[in-house]
C-alpha positions in Angstrom: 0.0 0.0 0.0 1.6 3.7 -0.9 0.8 5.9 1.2 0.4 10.0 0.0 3.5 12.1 0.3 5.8 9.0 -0.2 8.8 9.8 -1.6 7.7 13.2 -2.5 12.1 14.8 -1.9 12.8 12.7 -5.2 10.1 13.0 -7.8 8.9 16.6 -7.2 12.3 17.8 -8.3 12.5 15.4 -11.6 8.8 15.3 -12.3 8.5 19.2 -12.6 12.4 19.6 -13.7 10.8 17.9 -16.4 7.7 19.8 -17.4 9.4 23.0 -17.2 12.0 21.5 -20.0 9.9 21.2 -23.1 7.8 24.3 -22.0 11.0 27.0 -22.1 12.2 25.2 -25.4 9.1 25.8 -27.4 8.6 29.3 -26.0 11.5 31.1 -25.1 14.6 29.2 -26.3 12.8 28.9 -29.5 13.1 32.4 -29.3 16.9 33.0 -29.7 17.0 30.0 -32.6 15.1 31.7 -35.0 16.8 35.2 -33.9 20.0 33.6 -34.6 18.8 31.7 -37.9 17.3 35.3 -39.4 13.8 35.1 -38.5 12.5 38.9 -37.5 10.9 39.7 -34.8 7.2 40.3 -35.9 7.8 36.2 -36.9 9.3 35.9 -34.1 6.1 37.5 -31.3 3.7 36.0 -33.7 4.4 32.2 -34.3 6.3 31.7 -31.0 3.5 32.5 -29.4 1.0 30.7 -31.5 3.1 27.8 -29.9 1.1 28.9 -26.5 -2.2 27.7 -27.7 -1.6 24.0 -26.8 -1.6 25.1 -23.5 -4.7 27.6 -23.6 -7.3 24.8 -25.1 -5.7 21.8 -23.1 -8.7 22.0 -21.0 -10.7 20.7 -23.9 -9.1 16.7 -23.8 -8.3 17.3 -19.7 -11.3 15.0 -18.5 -9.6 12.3 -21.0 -6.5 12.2 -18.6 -8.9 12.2 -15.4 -11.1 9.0 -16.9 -8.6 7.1 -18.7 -5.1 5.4 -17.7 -3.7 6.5 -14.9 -1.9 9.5 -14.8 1.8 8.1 -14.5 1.1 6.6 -17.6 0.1 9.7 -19.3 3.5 11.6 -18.5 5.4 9.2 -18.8 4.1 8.4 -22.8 4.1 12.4 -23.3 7.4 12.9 -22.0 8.7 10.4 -24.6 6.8 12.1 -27.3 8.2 15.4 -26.8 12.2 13.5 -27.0 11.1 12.7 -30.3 9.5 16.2 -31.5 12.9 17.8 -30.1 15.1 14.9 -32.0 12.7 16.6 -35.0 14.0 20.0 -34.7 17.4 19.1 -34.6 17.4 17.3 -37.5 15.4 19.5 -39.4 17.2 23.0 -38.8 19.9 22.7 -41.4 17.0 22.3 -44.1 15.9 24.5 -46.7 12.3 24.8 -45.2 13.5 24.6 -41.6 11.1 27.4 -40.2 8.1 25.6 -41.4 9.7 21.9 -40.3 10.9 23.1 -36.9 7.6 24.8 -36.1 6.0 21.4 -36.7 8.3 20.0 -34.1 7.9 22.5 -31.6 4.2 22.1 -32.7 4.2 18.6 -31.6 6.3 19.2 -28.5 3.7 21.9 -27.8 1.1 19.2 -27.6 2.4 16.4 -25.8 3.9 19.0 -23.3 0.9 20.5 -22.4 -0.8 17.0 -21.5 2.0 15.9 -20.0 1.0 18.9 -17.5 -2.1 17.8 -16.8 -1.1 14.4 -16.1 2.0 15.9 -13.6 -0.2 18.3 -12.2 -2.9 15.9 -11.7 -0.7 13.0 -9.9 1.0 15.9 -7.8 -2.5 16.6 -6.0 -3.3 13.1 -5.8 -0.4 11.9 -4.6 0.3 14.6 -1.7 -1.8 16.0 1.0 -2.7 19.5 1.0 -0.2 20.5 3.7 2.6 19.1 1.4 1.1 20.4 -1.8 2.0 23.9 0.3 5.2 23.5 1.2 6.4 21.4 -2.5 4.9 24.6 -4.3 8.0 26.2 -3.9 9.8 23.6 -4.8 7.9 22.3 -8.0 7.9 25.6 -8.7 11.9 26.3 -8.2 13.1 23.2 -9.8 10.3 24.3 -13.0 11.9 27.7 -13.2 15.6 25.6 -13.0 14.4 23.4 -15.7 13.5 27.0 -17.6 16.6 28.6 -16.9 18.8 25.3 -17.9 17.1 25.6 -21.3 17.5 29.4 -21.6 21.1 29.4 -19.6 23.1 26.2 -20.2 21.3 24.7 -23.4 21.9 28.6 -24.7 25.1 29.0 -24.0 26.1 25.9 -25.2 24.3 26.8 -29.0 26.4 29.9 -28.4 29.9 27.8 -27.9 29.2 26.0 -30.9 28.5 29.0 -32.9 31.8 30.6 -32.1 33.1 26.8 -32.7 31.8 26.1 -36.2 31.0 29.7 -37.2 27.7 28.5 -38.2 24.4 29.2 -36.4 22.7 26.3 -38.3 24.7 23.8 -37.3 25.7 24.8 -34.0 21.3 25.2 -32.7 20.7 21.3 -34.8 23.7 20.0 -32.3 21.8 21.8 -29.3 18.4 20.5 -30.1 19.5 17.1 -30.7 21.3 17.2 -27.3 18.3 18.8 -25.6 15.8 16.1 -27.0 18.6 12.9 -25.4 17.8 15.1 -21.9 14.6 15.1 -22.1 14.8 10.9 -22.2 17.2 10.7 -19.8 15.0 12.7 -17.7 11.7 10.5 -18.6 13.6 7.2 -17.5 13.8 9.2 -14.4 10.7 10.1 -14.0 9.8 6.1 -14.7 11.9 5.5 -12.2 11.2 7.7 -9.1 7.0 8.0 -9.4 5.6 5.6 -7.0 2.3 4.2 -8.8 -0.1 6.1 -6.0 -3.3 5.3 -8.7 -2.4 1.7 -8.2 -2.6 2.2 -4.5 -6.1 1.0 -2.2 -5.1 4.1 0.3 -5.1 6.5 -2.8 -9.3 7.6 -3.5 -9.5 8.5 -6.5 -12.3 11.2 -8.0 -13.1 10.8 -11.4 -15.9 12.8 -13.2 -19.2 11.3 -14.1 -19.0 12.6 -17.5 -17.1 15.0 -20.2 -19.3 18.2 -19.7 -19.8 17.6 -15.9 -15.7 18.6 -15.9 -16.2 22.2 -17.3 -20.1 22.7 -15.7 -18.6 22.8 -12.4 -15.9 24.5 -12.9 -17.5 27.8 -14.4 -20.2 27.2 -11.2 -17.4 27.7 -8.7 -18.0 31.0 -6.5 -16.5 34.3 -8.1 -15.4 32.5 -11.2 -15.3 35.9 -13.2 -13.2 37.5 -11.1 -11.0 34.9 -10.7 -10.4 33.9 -14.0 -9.6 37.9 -14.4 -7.0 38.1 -12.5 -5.4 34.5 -13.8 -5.3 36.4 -17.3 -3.8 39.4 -16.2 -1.8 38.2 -13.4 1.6 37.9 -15.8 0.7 40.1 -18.6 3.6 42.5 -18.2 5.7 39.6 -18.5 3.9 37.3 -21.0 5.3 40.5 -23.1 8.9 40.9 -21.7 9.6 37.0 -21.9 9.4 37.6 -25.5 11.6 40.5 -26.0 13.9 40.2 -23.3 16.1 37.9 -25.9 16.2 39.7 -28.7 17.0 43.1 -26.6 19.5 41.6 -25.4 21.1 40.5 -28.5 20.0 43.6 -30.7 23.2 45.4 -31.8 23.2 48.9 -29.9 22.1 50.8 -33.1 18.5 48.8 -33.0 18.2 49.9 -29.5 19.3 46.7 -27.9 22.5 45.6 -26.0 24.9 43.9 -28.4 24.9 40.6 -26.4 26.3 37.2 -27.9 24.6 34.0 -27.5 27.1 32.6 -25.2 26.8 35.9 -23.0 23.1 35.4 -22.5 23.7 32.0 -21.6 25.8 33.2 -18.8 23.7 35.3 -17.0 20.7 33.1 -16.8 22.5 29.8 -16.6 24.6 30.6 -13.6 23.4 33.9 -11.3 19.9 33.2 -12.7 19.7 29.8 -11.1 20.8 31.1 -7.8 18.2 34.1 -7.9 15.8 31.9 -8.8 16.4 28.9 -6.4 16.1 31.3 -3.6 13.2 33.0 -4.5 11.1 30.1 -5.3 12.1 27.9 -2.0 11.3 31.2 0.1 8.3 31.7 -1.5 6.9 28.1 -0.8 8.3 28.2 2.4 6.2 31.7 3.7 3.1 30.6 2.4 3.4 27.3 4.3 4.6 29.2 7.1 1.8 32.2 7.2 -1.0 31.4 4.8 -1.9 32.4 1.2 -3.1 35.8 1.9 -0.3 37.7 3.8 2.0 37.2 0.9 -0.2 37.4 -2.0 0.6 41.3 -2.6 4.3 41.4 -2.1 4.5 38.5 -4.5 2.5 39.8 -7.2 5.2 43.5 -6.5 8.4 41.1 -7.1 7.0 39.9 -10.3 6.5 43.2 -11.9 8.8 45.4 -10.4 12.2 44.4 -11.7 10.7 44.5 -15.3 11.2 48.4 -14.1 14.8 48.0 -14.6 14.8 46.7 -18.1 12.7 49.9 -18.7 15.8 52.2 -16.9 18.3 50.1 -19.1 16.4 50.4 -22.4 16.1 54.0 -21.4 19.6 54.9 -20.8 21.0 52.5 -23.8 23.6 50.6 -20.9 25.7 47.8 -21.4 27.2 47.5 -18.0 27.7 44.0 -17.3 26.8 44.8 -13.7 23.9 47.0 -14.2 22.5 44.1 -16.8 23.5 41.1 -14.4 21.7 42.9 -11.2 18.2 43.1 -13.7 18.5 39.4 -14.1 19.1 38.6 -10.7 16.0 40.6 -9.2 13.7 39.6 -12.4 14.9 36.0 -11.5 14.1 36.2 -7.8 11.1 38.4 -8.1 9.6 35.5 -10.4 10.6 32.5 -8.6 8.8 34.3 -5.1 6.1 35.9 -6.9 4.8 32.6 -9.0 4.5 30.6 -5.9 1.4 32.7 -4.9 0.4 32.4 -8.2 0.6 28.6 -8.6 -1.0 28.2 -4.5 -4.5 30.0 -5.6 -4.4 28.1 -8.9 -4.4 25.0 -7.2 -7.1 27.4 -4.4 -9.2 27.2 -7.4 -8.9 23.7 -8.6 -9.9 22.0 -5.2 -12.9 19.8 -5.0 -13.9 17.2 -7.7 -12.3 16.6 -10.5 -9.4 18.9 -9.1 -6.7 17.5 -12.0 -9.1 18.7 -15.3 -10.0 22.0 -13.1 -6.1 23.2 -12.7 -5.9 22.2 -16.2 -8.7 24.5 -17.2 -6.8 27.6 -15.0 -3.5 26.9 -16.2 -5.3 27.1 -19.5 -6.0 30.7 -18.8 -3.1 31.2 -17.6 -1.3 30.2 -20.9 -4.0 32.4 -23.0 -2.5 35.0 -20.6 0.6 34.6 -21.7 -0.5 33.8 -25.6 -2.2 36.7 -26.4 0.1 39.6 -25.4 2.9 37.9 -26.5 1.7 37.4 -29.9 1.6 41.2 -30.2 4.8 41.7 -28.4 6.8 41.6 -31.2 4.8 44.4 -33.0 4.3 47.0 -29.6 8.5 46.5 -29.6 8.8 48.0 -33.1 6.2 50.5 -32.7 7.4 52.2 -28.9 11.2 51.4 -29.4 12.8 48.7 -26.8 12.3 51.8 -24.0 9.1 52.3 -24.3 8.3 49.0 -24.9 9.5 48.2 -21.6 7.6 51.1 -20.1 4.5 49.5 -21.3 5.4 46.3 -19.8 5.6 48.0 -16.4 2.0 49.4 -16.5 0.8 46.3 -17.6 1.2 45.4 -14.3 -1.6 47.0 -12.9 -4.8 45.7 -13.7 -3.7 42.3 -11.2 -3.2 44.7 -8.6 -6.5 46.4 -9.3 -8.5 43.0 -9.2 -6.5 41.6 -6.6 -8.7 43.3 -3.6 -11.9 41.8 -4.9 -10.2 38.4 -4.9 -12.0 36.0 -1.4 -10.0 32.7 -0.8 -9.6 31.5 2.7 -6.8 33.7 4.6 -4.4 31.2 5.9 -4.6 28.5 2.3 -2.0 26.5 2.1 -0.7 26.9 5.8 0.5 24.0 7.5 -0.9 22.4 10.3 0.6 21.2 13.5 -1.2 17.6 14.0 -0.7 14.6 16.0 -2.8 12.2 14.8 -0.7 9.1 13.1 -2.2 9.8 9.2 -0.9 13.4 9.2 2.6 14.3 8.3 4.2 16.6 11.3 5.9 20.1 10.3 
């Protein structure tokens, strides 16, 4: 018999390591390959961002994951999918249609990434209690953010290193794809590996829906859905914008307005003092909301999202290119992220509770991602339009309507605090 929260030190890490992967490939590393390979950057915010919509309409095959297979089974098939759509782009970047073949692949990955997070999401809430799904959500959401910034730091830097190597961007982003899709199975025999079978369990009970429409009936009958949903949309849409251009401002040559950085340079500053930032901020976050409840950090959390995007603005602005000035922006918009996104992920999963709780955080992470779709498909054009300055002005007021529907928000005060229990079921803090 498995009992919940078994285990849960070892396949947190590796199970959300893994979703985060594919996820920062298709949307933001993607990103720098077709800046480096000549794509512009109206392209670039447009079909990158198209790659979001697996993510927005995943709520529409959710209740297939909740009624059929088990959810281990589900990741694990998905996770093996999307080595084979990355293996795709690789070996399709040196060809003469290579924007129309990758996007196919990152397509694909798109797909199975997507259901592969409503099967991870799903076994996550199954498999631990609520007091742990409080204190992991810093974690799950650290190690997601590490899996992001291993894509967008090391993966980067290393398509960078081969581009200096072999002088040619081609070959040197088909190498890094190829290597990123033997990762992602190395990190899928992991996952097969450390997942206990929970759904397997007679200790596990297991809600399933009574039918298809019953799934998205109940969800849009939860109390103060409209608000809700609101502020999921808007919670990230100052940086559903930066995430886009950040990259290409960054590499832009000074004369477009940008910074003049080289692959390899980008690579450094989020693959090593991005990690750190990041690692602390997430753990902390996870940590305070375990510690004092949902609602005394939910402000601060949504400020450090949005307020480093301030200091792209100041940079942009004052056309800098001190390594110092440029490294401290990453390191507060790394923190400020992994702390702020913790709140964010605690009221998803706020949201999600009751019946059919695996298809209902698939149907607000699917808001979520049309939160991050939709202004990012534009991003590209409000860039060319206001200049990389204003640009980044915009993105700072874009953080306001969240802050405006955040005082009409209810959820219970102290969500997601732990609990000092005794009896022999519950897991002591």
């Amino acid at each position: 018999m498995i009992q919940k929260d078994k285990g849960a030190w070892a396949w947190v890490p590796i199970l959300y390591f893994t979703q985060g992967l594919p996820y920062v490939l298709v949307v933001t590393v993607s990103v720098i390959m077709y800046k480096q390979l000549g794509v512009s950057n109206e392209d670039i915010g447009l079909y990158t961002s198209l790659l979001y919509l697996p993510w927005v309409i995943k709520p529409l095959w959710s209740p297939f994951v909740d009624l059929k297979s088990t959810k281990r089974n589900w990741f694990l098939s998905m996770q093996f999918i999307i080595a084979l759509a990355l293996l795709g782009v690789g070996l399709t970047t040196a060809t003469s249609m290579f924007f129309t073949t990758t996007l196919a692949c990152f397509w694909m990955a798109a797909f199975a990434s997507a259901t592969n997070d409503i099967a991870s999401d799903g076994y996550y809430m199954l498999g631990l209690t609520e007091k742990k799904q409080s204190f992991f959500v810093g974690m799950r959401s650290t190690f997601y953010r590490l899996a992001m910034v291993t894509g967008e730091g090391l993966l980067v830097f290393g398509a960078g290193f081969l581009e200096e190597k072999y002088g040619d961007p081609t070959k040197a982003w088909s190498v890094t794809m190829t290597a990123a899709a033997f990762l992602m199975l190395l990190l899928t025999l992991g996952n097969f590996l450390a997942t206990p079978k929970y759904e397997a369990s007679g200790t596990i009970a297991i809600q399933k829906p009574k039918s298809f429409m019953e799934v998205f009936i109940t969800f849009f009958k939860k109390p103060q859905i409209g608000i809700a949903l609101a502020f999921i949309l808007t919670y990230r849409l100052g940086e559903s914008q930066l995430v886009k251009m950040a990259s290409p401002f960054l590499l832009d040559s000074p004369e477009q307005g940008g910074l003049g950085y080289t692959t390899k340079e980008i690579g450094i500053l989020f693959g090593t003092i991005g990690v750190i930032a990041l690692t602390v901020g997430g753990i902390l976050g996870g940590i305070l909301i375990s510690r004092d409840g949902l609602k005394k950090w939910m402000l601060p959390m949504v400020l450090s999202l949005n307020i480093p995007n301030i200091f792209y603005a100041i940079i942009a602005l004052s056309k800098t290119t001190n390594i110092v000035a440029v490294s401290v922006t990453v390191v507060l918009e790394k923190f400020g992220y992994g702390f702020g996104f913790a709140a964010f992920l605690m009221y998803l999963i706020y949201i999600a509770d009751g019946k059919s709780k695996t298809s209902h955080y698939a149907i607000a992470t699917g808001f979520m991602a049309l939160g991050m779709m939709l202004p990012g498909m534009i991003s590209g054009y409000m860039q060319q339009w206001l200049g990389y300055g204003g640009f980044f002005v915009w993105v700072v007021i874009a953080a306001l309507p969240a802050l405006v529907l955040l005082k009409y928000l209810k959820y219970p005060a102290d969500f997601g605090k732990k609990e000092i229990v005794n009896d022999e079921d519950s897991t002591l803090y």
